[in-house]
OpenMM code with the backbone's topology and positions (N, CA, C; nanometers):
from openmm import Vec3, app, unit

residues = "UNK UNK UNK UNK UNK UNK UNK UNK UNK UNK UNK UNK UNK UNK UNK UNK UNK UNK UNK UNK UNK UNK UNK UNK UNK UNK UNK UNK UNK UNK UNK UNK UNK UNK UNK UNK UNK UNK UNK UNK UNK UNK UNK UNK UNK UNK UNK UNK UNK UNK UNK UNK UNK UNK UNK UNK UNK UNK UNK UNK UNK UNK UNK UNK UNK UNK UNK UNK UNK UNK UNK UNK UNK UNK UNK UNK UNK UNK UNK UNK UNK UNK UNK UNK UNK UNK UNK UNK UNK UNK UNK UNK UNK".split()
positions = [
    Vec3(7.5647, 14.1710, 10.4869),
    Vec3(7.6995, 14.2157, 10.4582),
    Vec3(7.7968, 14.0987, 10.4455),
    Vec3(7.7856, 14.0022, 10.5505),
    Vec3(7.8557, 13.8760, 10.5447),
    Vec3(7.8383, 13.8235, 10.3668),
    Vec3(7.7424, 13.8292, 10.3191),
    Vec3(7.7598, 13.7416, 10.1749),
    Vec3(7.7752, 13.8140, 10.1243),
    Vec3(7.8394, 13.9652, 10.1176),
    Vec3(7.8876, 13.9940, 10.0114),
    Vec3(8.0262, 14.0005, 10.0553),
    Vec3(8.1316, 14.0095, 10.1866),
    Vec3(8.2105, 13.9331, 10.1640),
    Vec3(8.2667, 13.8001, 10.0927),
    Vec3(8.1787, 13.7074, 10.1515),
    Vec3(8.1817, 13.5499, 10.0589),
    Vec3(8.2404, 13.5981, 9.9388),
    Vec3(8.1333, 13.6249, 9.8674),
    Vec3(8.1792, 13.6738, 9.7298),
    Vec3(8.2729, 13.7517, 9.6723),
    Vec3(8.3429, 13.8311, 9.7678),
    Vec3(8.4805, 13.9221, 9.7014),
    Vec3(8.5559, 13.7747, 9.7742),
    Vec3(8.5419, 13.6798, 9.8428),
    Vec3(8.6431, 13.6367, 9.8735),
    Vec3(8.6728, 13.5221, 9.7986),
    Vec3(8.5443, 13.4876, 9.7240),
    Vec3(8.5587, 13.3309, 9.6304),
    Vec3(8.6109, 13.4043, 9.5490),
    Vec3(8.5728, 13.5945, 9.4767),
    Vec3(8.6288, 13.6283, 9.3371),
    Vec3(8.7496, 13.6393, 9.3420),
    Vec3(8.8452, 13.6573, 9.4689),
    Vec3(8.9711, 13.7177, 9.4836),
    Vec3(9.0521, 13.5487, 9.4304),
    Vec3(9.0059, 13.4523, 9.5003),
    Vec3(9.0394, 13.2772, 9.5211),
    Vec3(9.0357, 13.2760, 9.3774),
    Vec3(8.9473, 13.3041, 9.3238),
    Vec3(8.9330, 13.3036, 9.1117),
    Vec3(9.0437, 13.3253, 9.0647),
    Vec3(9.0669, 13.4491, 9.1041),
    Vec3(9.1764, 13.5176, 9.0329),
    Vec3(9.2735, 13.4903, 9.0507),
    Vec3(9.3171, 13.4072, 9.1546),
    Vec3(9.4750, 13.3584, 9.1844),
    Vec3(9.4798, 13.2212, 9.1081),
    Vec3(9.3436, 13.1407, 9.1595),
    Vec3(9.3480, 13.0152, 9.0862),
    Vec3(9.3408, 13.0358, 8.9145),
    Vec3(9.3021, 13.1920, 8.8199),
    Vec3(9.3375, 13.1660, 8.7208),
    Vec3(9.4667, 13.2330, 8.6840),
    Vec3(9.5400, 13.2605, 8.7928),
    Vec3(9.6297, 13.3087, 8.7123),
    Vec3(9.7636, 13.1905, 8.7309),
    Vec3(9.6724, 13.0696, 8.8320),
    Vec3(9.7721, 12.9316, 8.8455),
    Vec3(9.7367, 12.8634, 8.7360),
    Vec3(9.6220, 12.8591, 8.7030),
    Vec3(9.6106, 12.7745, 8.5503),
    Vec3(9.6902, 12.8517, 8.4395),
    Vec3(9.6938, 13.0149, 8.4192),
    Vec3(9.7352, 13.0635, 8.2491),
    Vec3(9.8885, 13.0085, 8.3386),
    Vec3(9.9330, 12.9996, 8.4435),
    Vec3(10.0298, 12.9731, 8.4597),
    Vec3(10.1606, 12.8516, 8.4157),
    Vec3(10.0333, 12.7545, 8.4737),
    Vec3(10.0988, 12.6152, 8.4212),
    Vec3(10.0665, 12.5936, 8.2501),
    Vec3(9.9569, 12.6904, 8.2099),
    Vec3(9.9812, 12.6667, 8.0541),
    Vec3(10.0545, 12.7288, 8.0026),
    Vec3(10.1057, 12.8634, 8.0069),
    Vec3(10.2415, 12.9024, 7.9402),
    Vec3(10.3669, 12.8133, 7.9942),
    Vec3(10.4105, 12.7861, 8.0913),
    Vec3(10.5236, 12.6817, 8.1168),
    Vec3(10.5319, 12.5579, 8.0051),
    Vec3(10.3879, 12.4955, 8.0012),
    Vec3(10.4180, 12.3617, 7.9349),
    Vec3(10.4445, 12.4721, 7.7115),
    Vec3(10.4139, 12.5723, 7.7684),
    Vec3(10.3918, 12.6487, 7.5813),
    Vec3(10.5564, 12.6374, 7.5743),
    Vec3(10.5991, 12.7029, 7.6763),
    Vec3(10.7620, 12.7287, 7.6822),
    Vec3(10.8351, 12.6019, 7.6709),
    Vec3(10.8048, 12.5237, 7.7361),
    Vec3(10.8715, 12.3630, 7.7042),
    Vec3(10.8901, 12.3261, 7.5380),
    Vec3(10.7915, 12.3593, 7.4694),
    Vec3(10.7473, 12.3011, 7.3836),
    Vec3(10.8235, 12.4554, 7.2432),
    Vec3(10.7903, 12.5441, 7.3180),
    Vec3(10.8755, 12.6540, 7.2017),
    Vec3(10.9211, 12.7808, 7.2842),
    Vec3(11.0526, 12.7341, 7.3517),
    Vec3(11.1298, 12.8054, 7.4486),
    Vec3(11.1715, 12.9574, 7.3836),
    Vec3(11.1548, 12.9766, 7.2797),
    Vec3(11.2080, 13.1080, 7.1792),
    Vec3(11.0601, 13.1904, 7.2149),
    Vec3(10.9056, 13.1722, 7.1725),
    Vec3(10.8179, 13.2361, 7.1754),
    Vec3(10.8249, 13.3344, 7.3147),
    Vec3(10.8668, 13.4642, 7.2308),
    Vec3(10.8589, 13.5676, 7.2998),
    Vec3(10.7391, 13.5973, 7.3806),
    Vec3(10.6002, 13.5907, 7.3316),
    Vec3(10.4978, 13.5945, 7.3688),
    Vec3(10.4982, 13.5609, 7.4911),
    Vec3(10.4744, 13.4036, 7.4983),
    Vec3(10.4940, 13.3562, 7.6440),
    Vec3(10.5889, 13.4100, 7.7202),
    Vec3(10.7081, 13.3786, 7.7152),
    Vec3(10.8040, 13.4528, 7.7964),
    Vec3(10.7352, 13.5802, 7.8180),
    Vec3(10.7046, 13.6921, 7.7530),
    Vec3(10.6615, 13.7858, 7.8443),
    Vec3(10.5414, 13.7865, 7.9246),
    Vec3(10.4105, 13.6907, 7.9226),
    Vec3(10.3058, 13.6493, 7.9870),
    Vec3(10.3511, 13.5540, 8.1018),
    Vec3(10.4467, 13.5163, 8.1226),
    Vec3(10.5412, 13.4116, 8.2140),
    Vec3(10.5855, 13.5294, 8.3344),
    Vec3(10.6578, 13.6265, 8.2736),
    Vec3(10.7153, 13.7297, 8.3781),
    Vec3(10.6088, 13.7535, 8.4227),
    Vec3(10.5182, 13.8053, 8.3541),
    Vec3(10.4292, 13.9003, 8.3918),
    Vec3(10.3304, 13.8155, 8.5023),
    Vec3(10.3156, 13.6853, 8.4701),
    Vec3(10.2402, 13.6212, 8.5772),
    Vec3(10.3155, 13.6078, 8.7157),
    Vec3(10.4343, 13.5741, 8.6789),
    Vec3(10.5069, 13.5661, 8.7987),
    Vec3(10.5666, 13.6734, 8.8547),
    Vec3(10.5466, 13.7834, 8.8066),
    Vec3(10.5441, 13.9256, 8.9104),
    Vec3(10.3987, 13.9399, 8.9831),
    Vec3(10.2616, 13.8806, 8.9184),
    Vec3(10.1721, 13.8885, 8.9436),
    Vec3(10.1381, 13.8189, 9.1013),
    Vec3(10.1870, 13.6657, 9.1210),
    Vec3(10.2050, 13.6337, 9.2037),
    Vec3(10.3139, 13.6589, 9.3376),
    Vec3(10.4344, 13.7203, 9.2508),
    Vec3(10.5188, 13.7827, 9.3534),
    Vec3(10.4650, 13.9071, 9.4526),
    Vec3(10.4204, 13.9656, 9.3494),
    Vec3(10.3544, 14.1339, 9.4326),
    Vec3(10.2522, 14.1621, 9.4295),
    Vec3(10.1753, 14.0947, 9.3483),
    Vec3(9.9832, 14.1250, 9.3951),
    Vec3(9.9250, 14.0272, 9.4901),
    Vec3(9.9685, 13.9225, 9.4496),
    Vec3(9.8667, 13.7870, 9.4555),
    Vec3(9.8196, 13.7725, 9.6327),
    Vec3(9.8993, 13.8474, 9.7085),
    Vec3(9.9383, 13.8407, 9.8234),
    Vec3(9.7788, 13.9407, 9.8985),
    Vec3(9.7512, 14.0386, 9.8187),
    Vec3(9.6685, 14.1411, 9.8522),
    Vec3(9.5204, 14.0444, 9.8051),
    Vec3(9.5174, 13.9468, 9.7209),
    Vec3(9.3831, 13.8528, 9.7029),
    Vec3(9.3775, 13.7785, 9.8284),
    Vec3(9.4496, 13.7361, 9.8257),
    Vec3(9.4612, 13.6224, 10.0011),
    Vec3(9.6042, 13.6065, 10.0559),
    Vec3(9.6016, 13.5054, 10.1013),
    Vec3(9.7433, 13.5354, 10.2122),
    Vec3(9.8447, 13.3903, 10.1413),
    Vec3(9.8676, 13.4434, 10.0643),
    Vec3(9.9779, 13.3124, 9.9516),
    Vec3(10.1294, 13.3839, 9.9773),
    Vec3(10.2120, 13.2686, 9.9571),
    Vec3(10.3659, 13.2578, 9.9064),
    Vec3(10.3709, 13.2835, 9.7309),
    Vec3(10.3730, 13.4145, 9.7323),
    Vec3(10.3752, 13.3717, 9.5247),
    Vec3(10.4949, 13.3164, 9.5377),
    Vec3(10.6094, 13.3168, 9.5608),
    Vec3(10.7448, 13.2456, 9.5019),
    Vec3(10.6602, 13.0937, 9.5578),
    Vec3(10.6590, 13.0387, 9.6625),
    Vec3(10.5655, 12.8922, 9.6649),
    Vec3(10.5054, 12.8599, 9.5777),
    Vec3(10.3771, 12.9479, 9.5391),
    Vec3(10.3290, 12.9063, 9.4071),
    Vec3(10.4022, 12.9049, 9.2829),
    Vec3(10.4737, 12.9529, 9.2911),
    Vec3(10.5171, 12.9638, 9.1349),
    Vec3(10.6169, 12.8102, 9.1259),
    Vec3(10.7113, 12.7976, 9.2357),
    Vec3(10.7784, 12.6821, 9.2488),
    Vec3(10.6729, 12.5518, 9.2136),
    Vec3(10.5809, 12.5255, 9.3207),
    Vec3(10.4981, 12.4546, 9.2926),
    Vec3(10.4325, 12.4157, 9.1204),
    Vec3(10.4033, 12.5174, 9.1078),
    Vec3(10.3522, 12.4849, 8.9890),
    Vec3(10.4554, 12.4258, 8.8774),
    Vec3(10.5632, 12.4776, 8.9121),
    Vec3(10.7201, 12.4227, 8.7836),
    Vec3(10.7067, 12.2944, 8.8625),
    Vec3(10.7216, 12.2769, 8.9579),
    Vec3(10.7601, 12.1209, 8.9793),
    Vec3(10.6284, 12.0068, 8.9250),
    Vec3(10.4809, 12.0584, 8.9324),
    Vec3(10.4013, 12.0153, 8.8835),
    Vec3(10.4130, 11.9731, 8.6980),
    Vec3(10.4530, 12.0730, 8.6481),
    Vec3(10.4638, 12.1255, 8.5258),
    Vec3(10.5776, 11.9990, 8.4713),
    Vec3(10.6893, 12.0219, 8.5837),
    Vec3(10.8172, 11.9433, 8.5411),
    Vec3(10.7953, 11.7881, 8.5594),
    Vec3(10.6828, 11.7486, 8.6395),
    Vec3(10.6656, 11.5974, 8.6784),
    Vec3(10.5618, 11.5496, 8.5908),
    Vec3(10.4578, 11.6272, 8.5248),
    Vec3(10.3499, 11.5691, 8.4149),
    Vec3(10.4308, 11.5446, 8.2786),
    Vec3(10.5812, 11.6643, 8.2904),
    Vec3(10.6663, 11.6686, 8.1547),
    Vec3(10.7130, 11.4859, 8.1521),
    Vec3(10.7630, 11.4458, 8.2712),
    Vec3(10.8184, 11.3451, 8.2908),
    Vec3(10.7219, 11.2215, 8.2666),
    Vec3(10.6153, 11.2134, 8.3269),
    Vec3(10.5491, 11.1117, 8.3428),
    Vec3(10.4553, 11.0959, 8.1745),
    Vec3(10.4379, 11.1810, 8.0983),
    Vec3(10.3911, 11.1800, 7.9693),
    Vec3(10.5079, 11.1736, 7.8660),
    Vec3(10.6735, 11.1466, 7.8951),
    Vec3(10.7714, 11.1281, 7.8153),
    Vec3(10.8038, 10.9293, 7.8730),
    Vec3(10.7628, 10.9352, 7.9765),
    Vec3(10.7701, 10.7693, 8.0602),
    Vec3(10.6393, 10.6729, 7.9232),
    Vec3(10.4835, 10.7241, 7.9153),
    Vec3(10.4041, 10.6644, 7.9080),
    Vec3(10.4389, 10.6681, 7.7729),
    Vec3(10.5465, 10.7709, 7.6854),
    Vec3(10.5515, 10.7833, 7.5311),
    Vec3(10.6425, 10.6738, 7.4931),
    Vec3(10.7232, 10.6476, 7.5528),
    Vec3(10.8543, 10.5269, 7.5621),
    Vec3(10.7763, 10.4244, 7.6262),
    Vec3(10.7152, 10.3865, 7.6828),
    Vec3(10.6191, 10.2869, 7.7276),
    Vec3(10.5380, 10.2039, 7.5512),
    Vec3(10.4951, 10.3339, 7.5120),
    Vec3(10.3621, 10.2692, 7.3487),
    Vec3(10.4586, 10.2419, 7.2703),
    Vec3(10.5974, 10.3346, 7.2673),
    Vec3(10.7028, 10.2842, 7.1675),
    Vec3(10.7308, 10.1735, 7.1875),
    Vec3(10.8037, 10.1294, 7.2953),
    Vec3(10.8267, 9.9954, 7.3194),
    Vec3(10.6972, 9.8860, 7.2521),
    Vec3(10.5924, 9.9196, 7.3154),
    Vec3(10.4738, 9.8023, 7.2837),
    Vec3(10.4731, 9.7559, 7.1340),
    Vec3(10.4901, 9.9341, 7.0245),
    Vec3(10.4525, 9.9351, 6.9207),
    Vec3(10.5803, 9.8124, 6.8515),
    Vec3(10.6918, 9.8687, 6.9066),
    Vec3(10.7784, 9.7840, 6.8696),
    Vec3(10.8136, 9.5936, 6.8790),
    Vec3(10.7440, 9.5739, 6.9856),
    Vec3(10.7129, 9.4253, 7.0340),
    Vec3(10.6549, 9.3570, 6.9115),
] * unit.nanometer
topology = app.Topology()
chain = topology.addChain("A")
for resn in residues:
    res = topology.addResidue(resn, chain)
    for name in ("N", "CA", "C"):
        topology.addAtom(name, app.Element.getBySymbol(name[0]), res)
């Protein structure tokens, strides 16, 4: 009985961890084309997902996660606009 716990408990861990990945990939979609309705509604919808389900998979903060992940989202935005002004410069040397 124990391993088939295990297993609802790695599948439940799945499902949060994919709904942190479609997560951080619609954010960086939205960066990039803030109008696409699409995303925006896969955006809510994830982040109601984590607000009011995610909690019943394991024992998470969805507003934590969701923060987390924007600040993740917002610091790769930064550090890949640093390394783009970095090659410009070189190209320009």
């Amino acid at each position: 009985m124990e391993r088939n716990i295990d297993g609802y408990v790695r599948l439940a861990h799945a499902i949060v961890e994919k709904a942190g990945k479609d997560y951080r990939a619609v954010l960086k979609k939205l960066k990039r084309h803030p109008e696409d309705s699409q995303a925006q509604w896969e955006k809510m919808n994830i982040e109601r997902f984590f607000r009011r389900d995610a909690g019943a998979y394991m024992d998470v903060d969805g507003d934590y996660i969701i923060d987390r992940i924007r600040k993740e989202v917002d610091k790769d935005e930064r550090l890949t606009k640093a390394i783009q002004k970095a090659k410009e410069r070189t190209a320009d040397s």
